[in-house]
N, C-alpha and C positions, 0 to 999 in steps of 0.2 A: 220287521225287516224281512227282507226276501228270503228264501231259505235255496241252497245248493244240492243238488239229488246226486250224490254219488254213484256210480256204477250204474247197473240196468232198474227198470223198473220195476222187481221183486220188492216182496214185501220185505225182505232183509237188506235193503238198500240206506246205504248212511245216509241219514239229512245231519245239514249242519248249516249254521249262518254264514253268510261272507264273514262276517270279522270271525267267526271260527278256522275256518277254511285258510284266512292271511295270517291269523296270528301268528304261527312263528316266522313270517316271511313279510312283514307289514314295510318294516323299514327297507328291505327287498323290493317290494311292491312301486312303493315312493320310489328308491333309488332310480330303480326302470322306467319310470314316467317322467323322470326329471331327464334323463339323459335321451331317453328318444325325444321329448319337448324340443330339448335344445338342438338336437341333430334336425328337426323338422324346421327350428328357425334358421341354422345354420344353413340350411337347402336353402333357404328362401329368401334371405338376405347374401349367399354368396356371388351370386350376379353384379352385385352392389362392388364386389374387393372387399368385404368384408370378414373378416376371419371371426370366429369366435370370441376372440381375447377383445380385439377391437369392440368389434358392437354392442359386447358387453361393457365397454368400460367408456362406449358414449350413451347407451342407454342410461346408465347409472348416473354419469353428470349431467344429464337431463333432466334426470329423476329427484338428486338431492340440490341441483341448481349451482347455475353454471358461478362463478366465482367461490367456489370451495377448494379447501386445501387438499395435497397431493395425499395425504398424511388420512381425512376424511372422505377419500373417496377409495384409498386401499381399505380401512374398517368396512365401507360398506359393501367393498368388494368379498372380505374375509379374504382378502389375499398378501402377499409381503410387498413391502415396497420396491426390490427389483424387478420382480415381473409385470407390478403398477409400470414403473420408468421404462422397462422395454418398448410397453404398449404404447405410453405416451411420446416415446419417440417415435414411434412408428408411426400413430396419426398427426404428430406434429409435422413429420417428413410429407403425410398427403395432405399439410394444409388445410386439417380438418379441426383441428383445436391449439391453443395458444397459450402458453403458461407465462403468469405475470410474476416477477419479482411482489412480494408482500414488503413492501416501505418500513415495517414496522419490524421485521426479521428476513433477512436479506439470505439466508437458507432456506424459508419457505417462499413455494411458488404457490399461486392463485391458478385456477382453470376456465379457460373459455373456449367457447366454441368463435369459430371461424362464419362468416356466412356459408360459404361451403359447409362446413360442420353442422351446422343449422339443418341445410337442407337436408343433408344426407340421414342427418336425426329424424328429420319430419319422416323419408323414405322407410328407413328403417323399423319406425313406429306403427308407419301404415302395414309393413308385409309382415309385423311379429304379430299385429294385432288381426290378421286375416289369419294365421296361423292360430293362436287363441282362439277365436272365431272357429274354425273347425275342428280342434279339439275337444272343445264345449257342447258340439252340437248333440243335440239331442238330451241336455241337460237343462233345467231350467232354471230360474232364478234363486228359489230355498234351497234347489240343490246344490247350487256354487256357492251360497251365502253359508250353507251347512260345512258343507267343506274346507272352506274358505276358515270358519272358526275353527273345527276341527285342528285341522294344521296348524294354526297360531295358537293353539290351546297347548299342543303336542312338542310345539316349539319351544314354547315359555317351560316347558314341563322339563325338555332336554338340557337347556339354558340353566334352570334350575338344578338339576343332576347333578351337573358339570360343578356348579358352583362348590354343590355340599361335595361334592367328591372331592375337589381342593382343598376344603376346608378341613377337610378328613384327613386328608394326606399330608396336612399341614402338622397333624396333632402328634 
């Protein structure tokens, strides 16, 4: 791993690795790249009338496909269901997505997009994924693949935490 050269170049000068260097600030680190990411898509899809909350919550039902319930598209948002319903009235208002009665529970609605909806999905895919695209650069394929596990490894690990901390807190 690369090593960081603290201070001048004296022979008393600190080395230490990057994950030395981040560790007490890692989840920091992350925090800060999530939220400039998203400010970089947010620039880049707001031409569109797109706000955050929106294009997050038509990216998502593209993602986990369109006839899903209001109920699995807040999980996968991690967000509550009135902020889900704001958002979805608001794209419903631009005729971007259409919520069906579910025949079989007459409380849940189903989700689709609109042909408008459609399109604006394509749009919006193409300018996050330009954004992606230079975020990445200069990174190559093992190192996003590395990465890529990392985080999901880190995830499964916090997911797990959270559990036995429940479990604890149960006793």
């Amino acid at each position: 791993m690369s090593d960081i050269h603290a201070g001048d170049a004296s022979p008393d000068a600190l080395t230490c690795s990057i994950h030395t260097l981040l560790k007490p600030s890692l989840g920091g680190a992350l925090g800060r790249l999530h939220r400039l990411w998203r400010r970089a898509i947010c620039d880049a899809v707001s031409p569109l009338g797109m706000t955050e909350s929106r294009w997050s919550v038509m990216v998502h039902l593209a993602k986990i496909g369109e006839g899903c319930s209001q109920q699995s598209l807040a999980r996968e948002l991690a967000i509550e269901m009135p902020s889900l319903t704001r958002t979805l009235n608001q794209l419903e208002h631009q005729a971007l997505i259409e919520r069906r009665a579910d025949p079989g529970d007459r409380r849940a609605h189903s989700l689709w997009f609109t042909d408008a909806g459609r399109r604006m999905t394509a749009r919006l895919e193409q300018r996050i994924q330009s954004v992606r695209n230079d975020i990445c650069e200069g990174l190559d394929e093992a190192q996003l693949d590395a990465f890529a596990a990392t985080v999901s490894r880190m995830e499964a690990n916090v997911l797990n935490h959270l559990k036995q901390s429940r479990r604890e807190g149960q006793e």
